[in-house]
C-alpha positions as CSV (number, residue, x, y, z in Angstrom):
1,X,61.0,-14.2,99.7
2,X,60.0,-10.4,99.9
3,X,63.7,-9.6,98.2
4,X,62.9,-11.8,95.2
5,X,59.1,-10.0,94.6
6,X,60.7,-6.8,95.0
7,X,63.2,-7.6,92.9
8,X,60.8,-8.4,89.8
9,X,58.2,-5.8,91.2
10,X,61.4,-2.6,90.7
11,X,61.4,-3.7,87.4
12,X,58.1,-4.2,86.6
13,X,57.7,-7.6,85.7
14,X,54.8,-9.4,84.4
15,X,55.4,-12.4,85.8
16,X,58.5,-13.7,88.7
17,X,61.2,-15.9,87.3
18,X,59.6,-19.2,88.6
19,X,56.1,-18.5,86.6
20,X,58.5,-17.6,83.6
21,X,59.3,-20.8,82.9
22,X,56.0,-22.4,83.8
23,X,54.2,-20.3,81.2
24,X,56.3,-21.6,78.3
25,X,54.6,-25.1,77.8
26,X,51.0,-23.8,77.7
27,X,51.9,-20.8,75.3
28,X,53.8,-23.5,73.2
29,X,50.3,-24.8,71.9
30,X,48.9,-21.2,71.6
31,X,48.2,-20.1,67.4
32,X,50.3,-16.9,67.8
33,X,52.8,-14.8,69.2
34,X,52.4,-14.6,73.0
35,X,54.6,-11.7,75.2
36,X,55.4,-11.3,79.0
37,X,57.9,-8.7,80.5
38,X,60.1,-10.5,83.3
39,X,63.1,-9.6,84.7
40,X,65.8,-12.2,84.5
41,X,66.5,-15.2,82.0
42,X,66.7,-17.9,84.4
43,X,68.4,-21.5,83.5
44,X,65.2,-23.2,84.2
45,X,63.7,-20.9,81.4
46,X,66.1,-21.3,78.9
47,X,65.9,-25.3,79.4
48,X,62.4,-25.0,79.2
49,X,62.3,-23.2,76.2
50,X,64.9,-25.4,74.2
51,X,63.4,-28.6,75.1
52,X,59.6,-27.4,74.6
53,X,61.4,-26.1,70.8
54,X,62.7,-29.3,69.9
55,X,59.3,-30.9,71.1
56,X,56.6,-28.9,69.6
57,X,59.0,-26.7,67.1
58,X,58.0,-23.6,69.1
59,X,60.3,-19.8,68.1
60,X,61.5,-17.8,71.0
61,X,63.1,-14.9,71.7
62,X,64.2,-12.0,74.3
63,X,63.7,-8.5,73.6
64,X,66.7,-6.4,76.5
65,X,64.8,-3.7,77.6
66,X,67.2,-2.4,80.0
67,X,69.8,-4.1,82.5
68,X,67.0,-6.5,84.4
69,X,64.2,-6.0,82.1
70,X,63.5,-8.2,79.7
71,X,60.6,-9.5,77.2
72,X,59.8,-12.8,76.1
73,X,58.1,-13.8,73.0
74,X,56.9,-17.4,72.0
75,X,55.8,-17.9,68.9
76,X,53.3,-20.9,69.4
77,X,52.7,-24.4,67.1
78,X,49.3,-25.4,67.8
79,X,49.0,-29.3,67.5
80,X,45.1,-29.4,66.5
């Protein structure tokens, strides 16, 4: 558990690989672009993201920083 925090912490990541993917469903319905730093595009996250496009028509994508740095954008589809 401590090598995993340390990994995202060396590279200064917003947010670990498991919150990553979490965060996509809530930002989907956010008016906006929305941004987070994190440093690895897991499998979970890019299933997340596809299947959170085709429901709510959401934009992505990933800005490489550097080897393990990475930032996410979400361009949000508010349903209201």
């Amino acid at each position: 558990a401590a090598k995993k925090f340390i990994d995202d912490y060396e590279f200064h990541a917003c947010v670990d690989q498991h919150l990553a993917d979490m965060l996509v469903l809530p930002l989907s319905f956010v008016k906006g672009k929305s941004k987070y730093k994190i440093s690895r595009i897991t499998t979970h996250l890019l299933t997340n993201l596809e299947v959170i496009r085709m429901l709510n028509s959401i934009e992505y994508h990933f800005e490489k920083i550097s080897e393990n740095e990475f930032v996410l954008s979400i361009e949000g589809n508010p349903v209201i």
